[in-house]
N, C-alpha and C positions, 0 to 999 in steps of 0.2 A: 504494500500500500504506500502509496507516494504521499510525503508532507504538504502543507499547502503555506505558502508563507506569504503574510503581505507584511506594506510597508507604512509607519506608521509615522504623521510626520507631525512634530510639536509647532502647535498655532500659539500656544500663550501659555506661560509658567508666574506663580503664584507663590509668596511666602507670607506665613501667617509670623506677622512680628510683635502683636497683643493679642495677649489671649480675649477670646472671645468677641475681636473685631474683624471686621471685613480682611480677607488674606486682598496683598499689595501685590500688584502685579511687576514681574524683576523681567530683566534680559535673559538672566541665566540663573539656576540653581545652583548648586553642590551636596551634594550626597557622599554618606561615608557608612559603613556597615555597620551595624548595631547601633549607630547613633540615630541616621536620617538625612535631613536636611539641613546642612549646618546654618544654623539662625534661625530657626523654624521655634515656633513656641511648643510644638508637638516633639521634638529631637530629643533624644534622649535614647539610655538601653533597657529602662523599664516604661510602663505606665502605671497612672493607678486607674483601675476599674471603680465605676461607679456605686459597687460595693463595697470600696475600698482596700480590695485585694493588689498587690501589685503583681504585677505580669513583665514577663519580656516583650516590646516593644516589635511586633509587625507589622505596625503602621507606619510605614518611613514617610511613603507619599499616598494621595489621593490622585487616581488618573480617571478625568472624563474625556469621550467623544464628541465634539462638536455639532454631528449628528441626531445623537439621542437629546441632549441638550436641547435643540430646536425642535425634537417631537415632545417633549416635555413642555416646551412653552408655548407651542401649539395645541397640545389640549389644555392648558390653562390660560387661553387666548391673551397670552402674551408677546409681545415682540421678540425675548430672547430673554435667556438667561445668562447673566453672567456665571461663569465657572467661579468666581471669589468670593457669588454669594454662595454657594457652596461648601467652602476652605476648600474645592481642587489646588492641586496643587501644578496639575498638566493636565493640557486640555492638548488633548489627540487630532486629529483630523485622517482618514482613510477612505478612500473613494468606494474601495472595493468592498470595505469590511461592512454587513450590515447591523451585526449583533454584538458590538462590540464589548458590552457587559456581560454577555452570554458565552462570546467566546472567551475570554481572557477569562479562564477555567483557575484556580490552585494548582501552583507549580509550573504556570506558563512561562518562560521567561524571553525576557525580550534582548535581543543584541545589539551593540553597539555599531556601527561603519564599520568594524573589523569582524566583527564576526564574533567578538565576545562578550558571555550574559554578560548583563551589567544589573538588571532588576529580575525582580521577580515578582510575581504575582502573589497573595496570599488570601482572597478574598473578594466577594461583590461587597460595595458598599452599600447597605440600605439604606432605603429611604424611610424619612422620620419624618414624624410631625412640623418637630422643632426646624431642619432645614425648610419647610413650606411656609413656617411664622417670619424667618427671617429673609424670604422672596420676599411675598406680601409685605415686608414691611419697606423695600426698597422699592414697590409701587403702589405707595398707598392711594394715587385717583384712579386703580383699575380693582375691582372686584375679582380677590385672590382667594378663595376659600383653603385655608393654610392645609384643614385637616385632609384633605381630598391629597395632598403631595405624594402619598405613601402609595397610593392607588395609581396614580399617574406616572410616578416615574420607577415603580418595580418595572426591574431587570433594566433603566436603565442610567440607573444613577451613578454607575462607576464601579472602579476596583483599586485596588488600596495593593501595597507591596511593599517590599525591602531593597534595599541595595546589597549586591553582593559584591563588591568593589568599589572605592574611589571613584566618584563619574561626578565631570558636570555637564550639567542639560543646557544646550543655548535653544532661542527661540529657530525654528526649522531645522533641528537636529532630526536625523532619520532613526530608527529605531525599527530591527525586523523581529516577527514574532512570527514563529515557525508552529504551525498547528498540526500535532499526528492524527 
């Protein structure tokens, strides 16, 4: 059986530098293993859970498609979403790919211009309430029913992953992701 691989090209990269504010849109990232995104307010090699449990850290970044994106703001008859109201942290663009939260399975990993992983997949991000409080609240003269967000945008809210190496991300850096 032959792999299928497309190419995935970075439209916009995002760092969260307050906690709990809009992520800032940069030129380029840097990523480092176990930690994340260096300057990220998420970076770190633990987290703590909402429980207050701490955990090892597989949240380096947040990656959305450009795509789903726009079918998402399309059934909440919006112009567009920004990825920052989100914290994405890269927003993808793929001509070919259509499912791009479907495909990027656990354990995908994506390669660099040379041919080597650099991320990995760990995850679909779900979609919450709480990310559809804080759309609506970035267009409060359009009618945003916040709770309806979880229903709108499963399967295509994104995927979350780690760095398995030193990488920085520039804006239209290539990225291939090889599907078996």
């Amino acid at each position: 059986m032959l792999a299928d691989t497309f190419t995935l090209i970075v439209v916009s990269l995002y760092i969260s530098k307050v906690s709990a504010a809009i992520n800032v849109q940069v030129p380029e990232i840097s990523l480092r293993p176990d930690i994340g995104i260096i300057g990220d307010t998420h970076a770190g090699e633990t987290r703590v859970r909402g429980t207050g449990e701490v955990v090892p850290n597989i949240r380096h970044f947040t990656a959305v498609h450009s795509r789903e994106l726009g079918e998402v703001a399309d059934a909440f008859r919006l112009p567009f979403i920004d990825p920052a109201w989100l914290k994405a942290n890269i927003c993808f663009a793929c001509s070919e790919m259509d499912n791009f939260t479907e495909m990027l399975v656990e354990g995908t990993k994506l390669l660099d211009a040379k041919g080597h992983p650099v991320l990995e997949i760990k995850g679909v991000t779900e979609p919450c309430v709480e990310a559809g409080e804080y759309i609506a609240a970035r267009v409060p003269h359009l009618s945003v029913d916040a709770k309806n967000f979880p229903k709108v945008a499963y399967g295509r809210r994104g995927v979350y992953g780690v760095a398995l190496e030193d990488v920085t991300i520039k804006l239209y850096d290539r990225f291939t992701v090889l599907l078996l």
